[in-house]
C-alpha positions in Angstrom: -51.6 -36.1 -24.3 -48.3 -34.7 -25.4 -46.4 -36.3 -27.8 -42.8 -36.3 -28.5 -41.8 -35.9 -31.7 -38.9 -38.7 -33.5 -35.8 -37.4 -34.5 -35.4 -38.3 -38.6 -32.1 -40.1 -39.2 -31.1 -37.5 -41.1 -31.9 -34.4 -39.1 -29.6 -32.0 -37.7 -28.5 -33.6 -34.8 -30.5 -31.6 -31.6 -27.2 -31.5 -29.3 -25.6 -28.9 -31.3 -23.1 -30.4 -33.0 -24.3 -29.4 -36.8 -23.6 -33.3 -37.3 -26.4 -35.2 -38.8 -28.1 -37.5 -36.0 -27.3 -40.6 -37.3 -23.6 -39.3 -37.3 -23.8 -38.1 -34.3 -26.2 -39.5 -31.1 -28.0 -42.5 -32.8 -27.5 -45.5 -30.5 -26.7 -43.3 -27.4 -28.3 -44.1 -24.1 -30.5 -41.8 -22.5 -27.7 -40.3 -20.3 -25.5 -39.0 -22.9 -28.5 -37.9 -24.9 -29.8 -35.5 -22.3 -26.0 -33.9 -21.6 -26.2 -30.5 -22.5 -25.4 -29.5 -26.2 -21.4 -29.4 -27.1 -22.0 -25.0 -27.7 -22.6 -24.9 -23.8 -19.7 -27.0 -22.7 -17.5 -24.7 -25.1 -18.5 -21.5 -23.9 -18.1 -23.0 -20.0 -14.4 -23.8 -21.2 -14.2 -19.9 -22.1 -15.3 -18.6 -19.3 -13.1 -20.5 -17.4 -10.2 -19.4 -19.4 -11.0 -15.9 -19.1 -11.5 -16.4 -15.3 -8.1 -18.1 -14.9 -6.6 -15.4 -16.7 -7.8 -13.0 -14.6 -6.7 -13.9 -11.5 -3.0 -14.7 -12.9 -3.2 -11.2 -13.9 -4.5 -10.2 -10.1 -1.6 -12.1 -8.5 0.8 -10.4 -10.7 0.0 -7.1 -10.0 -1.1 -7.6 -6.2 0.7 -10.8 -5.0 -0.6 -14.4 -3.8 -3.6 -12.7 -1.7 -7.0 -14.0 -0.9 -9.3 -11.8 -4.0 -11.6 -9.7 -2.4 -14.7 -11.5 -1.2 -17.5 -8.7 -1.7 -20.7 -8.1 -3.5 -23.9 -5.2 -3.9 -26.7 -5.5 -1.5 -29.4 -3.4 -0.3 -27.8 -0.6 -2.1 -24.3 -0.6 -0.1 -21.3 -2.7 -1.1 -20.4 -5.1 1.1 -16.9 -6.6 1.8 -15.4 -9.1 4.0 -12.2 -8.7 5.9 -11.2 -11.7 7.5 -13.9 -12.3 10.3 -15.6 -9.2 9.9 -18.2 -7.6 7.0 -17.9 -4.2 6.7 -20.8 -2.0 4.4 -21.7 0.9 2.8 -21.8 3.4 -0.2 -18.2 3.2 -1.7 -17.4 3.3 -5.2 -14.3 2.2 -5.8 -12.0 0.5 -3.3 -9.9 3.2 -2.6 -13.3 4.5 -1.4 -13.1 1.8 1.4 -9.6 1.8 2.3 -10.0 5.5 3.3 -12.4 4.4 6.0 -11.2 0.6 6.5 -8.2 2.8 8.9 -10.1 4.3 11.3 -12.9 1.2 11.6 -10.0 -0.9 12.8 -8.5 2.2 14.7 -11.5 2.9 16.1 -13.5 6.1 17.1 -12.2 7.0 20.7 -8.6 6.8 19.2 -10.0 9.0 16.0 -11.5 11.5 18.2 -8.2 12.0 20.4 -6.1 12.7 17.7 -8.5 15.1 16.2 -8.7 17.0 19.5 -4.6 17.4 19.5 -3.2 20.2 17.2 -2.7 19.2 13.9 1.2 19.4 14.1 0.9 17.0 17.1 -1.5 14.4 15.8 -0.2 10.4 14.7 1.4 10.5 11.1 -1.4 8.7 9.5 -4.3 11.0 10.8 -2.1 13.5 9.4 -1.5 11.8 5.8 -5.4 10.9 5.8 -6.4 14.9 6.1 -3.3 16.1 3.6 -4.2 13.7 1.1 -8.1 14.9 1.2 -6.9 18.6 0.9 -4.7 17.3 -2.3 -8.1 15.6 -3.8 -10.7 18.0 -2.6 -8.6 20.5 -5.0 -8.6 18.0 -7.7 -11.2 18.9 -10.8 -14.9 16.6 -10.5 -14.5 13.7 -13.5 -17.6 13.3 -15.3 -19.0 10.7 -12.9 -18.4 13.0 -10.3 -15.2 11.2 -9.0 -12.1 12.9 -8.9 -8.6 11.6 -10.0 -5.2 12.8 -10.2 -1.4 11.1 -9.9 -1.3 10.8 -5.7 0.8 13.2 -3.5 3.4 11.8 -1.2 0.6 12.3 2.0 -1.9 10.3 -0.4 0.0 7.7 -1.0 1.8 7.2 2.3 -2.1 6.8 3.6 -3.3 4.7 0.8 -0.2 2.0 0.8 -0.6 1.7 4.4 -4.7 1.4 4.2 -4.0 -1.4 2.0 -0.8 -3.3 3.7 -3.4 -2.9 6.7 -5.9 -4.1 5.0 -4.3 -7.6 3.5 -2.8 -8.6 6.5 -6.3 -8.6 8.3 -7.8 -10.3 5.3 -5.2 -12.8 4.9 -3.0 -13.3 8.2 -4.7 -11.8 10.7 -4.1 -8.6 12.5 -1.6 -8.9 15.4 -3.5 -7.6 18.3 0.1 -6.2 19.5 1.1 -4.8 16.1 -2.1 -2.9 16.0 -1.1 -1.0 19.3 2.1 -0.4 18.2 0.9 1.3 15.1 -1.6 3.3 16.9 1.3 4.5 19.1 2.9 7.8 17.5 6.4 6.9 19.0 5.7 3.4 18.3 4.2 3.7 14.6 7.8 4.2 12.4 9.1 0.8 13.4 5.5 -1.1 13.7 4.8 0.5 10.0 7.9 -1.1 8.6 6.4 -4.3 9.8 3.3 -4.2 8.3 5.1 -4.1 5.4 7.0 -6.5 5.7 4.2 -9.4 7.0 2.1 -7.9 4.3 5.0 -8.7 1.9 5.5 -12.3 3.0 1.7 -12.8 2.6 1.9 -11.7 -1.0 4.9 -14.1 -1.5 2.6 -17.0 -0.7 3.8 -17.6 2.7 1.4 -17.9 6.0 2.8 -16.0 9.3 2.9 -17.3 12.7 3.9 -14.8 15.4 6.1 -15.1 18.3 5.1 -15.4 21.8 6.1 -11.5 23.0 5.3 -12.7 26.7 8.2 -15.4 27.1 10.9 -13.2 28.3 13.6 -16.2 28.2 15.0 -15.4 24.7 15.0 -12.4 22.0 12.2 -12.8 19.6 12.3 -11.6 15.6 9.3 -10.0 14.3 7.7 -13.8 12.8 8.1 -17.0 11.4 6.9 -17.1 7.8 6.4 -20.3 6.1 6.3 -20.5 1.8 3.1 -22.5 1.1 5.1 -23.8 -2.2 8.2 -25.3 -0.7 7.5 -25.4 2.7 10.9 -23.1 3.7 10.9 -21.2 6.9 12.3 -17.8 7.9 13.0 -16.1 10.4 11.5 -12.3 9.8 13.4 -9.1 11.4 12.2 -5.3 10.3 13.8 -2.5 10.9 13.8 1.1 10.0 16.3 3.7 10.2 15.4 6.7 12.8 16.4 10.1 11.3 15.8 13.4 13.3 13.2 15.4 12.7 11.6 12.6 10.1 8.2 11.1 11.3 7.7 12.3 14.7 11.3 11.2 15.6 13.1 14.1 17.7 15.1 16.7 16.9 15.7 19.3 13.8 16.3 17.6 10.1 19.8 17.6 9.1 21.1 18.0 5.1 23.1 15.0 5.1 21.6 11.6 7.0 23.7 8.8 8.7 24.2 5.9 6.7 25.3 3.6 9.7 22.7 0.4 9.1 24.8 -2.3 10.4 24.0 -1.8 13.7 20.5 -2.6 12.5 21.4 -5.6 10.5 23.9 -6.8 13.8 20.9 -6.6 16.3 18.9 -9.1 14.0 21.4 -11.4 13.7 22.0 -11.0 17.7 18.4 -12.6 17.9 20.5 -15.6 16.9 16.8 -17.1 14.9 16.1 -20.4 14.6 15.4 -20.5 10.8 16.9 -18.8 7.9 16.9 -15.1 8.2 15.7 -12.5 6.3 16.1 -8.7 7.0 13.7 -6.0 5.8 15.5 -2.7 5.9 14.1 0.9 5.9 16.2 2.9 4.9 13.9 5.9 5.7 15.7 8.9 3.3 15.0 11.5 1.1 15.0 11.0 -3.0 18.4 12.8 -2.9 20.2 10.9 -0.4 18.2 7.4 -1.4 19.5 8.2 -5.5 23.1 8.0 -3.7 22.3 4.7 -1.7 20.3 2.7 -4.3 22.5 4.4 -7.4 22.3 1.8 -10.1 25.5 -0.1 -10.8 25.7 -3.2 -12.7 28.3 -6.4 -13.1 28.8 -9.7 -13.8 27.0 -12.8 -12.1 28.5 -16.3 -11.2 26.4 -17.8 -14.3 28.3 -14.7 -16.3 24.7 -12.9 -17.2 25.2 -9.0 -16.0 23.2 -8.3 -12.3 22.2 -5.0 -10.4 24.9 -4.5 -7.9 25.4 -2.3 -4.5 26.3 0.6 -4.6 29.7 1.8 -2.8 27.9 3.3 0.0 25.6 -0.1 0.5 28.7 -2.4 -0.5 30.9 -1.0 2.5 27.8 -1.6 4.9 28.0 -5.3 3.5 31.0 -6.0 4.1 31.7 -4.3 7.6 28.7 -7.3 8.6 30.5 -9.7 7.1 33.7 -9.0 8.6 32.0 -8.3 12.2 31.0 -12.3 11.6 34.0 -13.6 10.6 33.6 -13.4 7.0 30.7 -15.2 6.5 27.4 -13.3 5.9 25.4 -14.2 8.8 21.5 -13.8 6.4 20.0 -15.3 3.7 18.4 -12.0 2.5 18.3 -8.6 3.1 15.5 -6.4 1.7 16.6 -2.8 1.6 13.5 0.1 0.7 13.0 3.3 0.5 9.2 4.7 0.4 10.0 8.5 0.9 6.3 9.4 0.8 6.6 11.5 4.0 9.3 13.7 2.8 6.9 15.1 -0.1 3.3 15.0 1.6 2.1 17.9 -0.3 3.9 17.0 -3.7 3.7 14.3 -6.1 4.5 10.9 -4.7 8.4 10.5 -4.6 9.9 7.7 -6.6 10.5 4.2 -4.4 13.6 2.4 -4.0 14.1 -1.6 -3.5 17.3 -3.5 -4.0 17.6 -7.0 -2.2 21.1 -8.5 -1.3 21.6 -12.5 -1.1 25.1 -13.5 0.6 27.9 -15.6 -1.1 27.1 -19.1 0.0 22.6 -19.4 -0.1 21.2 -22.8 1.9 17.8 -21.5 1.7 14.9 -22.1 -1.1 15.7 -19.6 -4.2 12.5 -19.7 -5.0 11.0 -18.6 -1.9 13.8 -15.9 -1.7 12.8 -14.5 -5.4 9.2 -14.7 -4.4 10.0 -12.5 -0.7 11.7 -9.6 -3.9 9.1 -9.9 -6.2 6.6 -9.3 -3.3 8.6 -6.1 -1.9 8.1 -5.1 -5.3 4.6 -4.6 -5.7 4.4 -2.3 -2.9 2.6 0.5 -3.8 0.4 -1.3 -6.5 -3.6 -0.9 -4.9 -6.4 -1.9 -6.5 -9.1 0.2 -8.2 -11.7 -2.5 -8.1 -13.5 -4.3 -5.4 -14.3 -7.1 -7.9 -12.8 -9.0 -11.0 -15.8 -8.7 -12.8 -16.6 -5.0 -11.8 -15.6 -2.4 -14.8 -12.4 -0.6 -14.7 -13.1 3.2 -13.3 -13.2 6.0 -16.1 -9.7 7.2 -17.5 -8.7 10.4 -15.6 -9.2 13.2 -17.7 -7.0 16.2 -16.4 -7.7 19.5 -17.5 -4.8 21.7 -17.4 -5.6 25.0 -15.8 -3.1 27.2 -14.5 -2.8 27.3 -10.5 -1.0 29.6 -8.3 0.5 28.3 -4.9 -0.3 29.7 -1.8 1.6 29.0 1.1 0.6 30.0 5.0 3.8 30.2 7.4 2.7 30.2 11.2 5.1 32.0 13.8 3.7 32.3 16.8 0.2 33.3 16.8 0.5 35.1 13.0 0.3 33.6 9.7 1.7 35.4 6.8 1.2 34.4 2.9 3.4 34.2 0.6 2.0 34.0 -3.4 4.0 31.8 -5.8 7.1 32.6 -3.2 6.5 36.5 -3.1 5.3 37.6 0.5 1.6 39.4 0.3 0.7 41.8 2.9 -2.3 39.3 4.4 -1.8 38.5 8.0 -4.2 36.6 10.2 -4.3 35.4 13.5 -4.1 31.5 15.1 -6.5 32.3 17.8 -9.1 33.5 16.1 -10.8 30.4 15.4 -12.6 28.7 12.7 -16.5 27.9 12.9 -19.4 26.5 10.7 -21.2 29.6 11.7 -19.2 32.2 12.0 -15.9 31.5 9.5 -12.8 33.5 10.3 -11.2 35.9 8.2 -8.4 32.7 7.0 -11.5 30.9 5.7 -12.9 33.6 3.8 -9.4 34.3 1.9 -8.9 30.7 1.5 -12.5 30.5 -0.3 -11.7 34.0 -1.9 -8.1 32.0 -4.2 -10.7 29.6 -5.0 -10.8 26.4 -2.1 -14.3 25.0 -0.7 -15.6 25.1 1.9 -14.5 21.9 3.3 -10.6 22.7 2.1 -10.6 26.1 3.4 -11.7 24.7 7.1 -9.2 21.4 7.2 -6.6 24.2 6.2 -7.7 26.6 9.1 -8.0 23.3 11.3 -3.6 22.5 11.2 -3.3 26.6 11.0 -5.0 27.4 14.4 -2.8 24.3 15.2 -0.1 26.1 14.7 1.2 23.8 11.4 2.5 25.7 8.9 0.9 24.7 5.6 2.3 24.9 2.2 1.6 23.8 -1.3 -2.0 25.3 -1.2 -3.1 25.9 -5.1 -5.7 28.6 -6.0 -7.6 29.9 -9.0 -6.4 33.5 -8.3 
């Protein structure tokens, strides 16, 4: 028979306190006695602490979103979206959110655009095939991974992957949003308001959609409530069509419109029920959104010094305001610029965000700063699928000196040009590109230095008669 040894008086007390034990657990009961020792309960506080820490520091950078629920089994990562678990061999998240798009697309819709020629195909089948081309060239880090700062095509599909991607997890995907945005006439519009429901959810507000069969009144886009204060709005989005931009018809013109009230007046027609805010895409190019969005400051009603509109976004104020008899007819307006299409194959154009409140505010301020703050971190996608997994290796670029290639289709002939000076190679659209038999274009391509899997996407939008430009090579 075991026997249990007496604790002397004047031993070190055995819970860990470095106490003596007649200073410290003498005389306690039996309960108290067999709590764990004071060390453990310190290092649970820690943990805690760091914990806590961590996810303030995930709601700063990516908004008041549900953390990603995922974990490693059977050698594939799993993560759940919403209702639905989704598996396999990604490595970072940005892994996932390349294929999380066509998943909820699905494959027949995949396969059609595929079929169409690459000029023709939907705008985010297109960004998802540039910004592969723009990575594929990128130098192998030494995990294999490759890195660089994204191009405009990358980050356009990236952005949206993710917008897509936390309105599933957290709202729920609208099953008539989802058509809209897989609807190339549709998608400009329908985009916008992805962005702004995904906004809204980051802000710490839950969406509620409106009935789009009852026919008896307007509806806006959704009723978003702020889980803090419980304040309602009434959501519109709108995005300004310019020709030629996104699939929208016509030829591009130098200088753009600049004519948004009539997009701000046909929210406020909707006559809402709750306060409304206005998400506005301005949809323009860096030059003409540097004019738009130009910096100016002034003087507050509490005297501190605020960003104010600009001259151009000022007069488009106050023709509103006048149209409602002086009153500003909002309680915010959320103007944005994310020019990622107009520089697919360049670096990622800079953003542009400036929010307007009107003169007299009945709404919650601090549901109207959190809708700002949200817009804000647009653009900001994780690296990690967990907390607790390790941040991904720093890039390390290695500067080497690239020549650009670009192939101008007319008609059935493509002729190169080499850092802007034409080159006598010529090839033909029709003579097509195959696994087994690769056409002259393909060789060349492979020749300046591109795989094998470059050189054929590039022949892929060439033979579909899509001029492609921007194409770097060794040589």
């Amino acid at each position: 028979m075991s026997r249990v040894k007496k604790l002397g008086r004047n031993a070190p007390c055995s819970c860990g306190s470095g106490l003596k034990f007649k200073k410290c657990c003498l005389g306690k009961d039996a309960t108290e006695l067999n709590r764990p020792p004071i060390s453990v309960y310190a290092k649970a506080a820690r943990t805690f602490r760091e914990q806590e820490k961590k996810a303030r520091e995930y709601r700063k950078q990516f908004g008041d979103v549900r953390p990603h629920v995922t974990t490693e089994a059977f050698g594939k990562r799993m993560i759940s979206v919403g209702n639905k678990i989704f598996g396999k061999d990604w490595k970072f998240f940005s892994d996932f959110l390349r294929d999380f798009v066509p998943a909820v697309f699905e494959d027949d819709w995949c396969r059609a655009e595929m079929a169409k020629p690459a000029a023709e195909r939907h705008p985010v089948t297109q960004w998802r095939t540039q910004g592969a081309l723009y990575m594929n060239a990128q130098p192998a880090q030494a995990d294999g991974s490759r890195a660089a700062p994204p191009s405009g095509a990358l980050a356009a599909y990236l952005c949206f992957a993710y917008d897509l991607f936390i309105v599933a997890d957290n709202g729920g995907l609208d099953q008539a949003l989802l058509e809209r945005l897989k609807t190339k006439d549709h998608f400009q519009g329908a985009r916008h308001e992805l962005f702004a429901e995904a906004t809204c959810l980051r802000a710490g507000f839950t969406v509620q959609h409106e009935d789009e069969k009852d026919g008896s009144s307007r509806h806006v886009e959704f009723t978003a409530k702020h889980k803090a204060t419980g304040q309602l709005f009434s959501i519109e989005a709108k995005s300004k069509h310019h020709a030629g931009v996104l699939g929208f018809p016509g030829a591009p013109i130098d200088k753009p419109d600049f004519r948004l009230g009539r997009l701000i007046n046909d929210a406020v027609d909707k006559k809402p029920p709750h306060p409304l805010v206005i998400f506005l895409d301005t949809n323009l190019s860096p030059k003409w959104a540097d004019r738009l969005y130009s910096p100016h400051y002034g003087p507050a009603p509490n005297g501190q010094i605020q960003p104010i509109p600009s001259r151009f976004m000022q007069s488009i104020l106050d023709r509103v305001q006048k149209l409602h008899d002086g009153v500003d007819p909002y309680s915010l307006i959320v103007f944005s610029n994310h020019p990622h299409h107009y520089a697919p194959d360049d670096l990622d154009p800079r953003k542009h965000l400036f929010s307007v409140l009107p003169d007299h505010q009945t709404a919650n301020l601090g549901a109207l700063r959190a809708l700002h703050n949200a817009a804000n971190l647009y653009g900001s996608v994780p690296n990690r699928f967990s907390l607790d997994d390790p941040e991904p290796p720093t890039p390390v670029f290695t500067p080497t000196h690239k020549i650009r290639y670009d192939f101008d289709v007319t008609g059935a002939e493509v002729r190169v040009t080499r850092e802007g000076q034409t080159t006598d190679a010529v090839f033909a659209t029709k003579v097509v590109d195959r696994a087994e038999a690769p056409s002259p274009l393909h060789d060349f391509l492979e020749s300046i230095g591109r795989s094998r899997v470059d050189a054929h996407m590039a022949c892929d939008a060439i033979e579909g008669g899509q001029s492609v430009h921007g194409v770097m090579g060794s040589k």
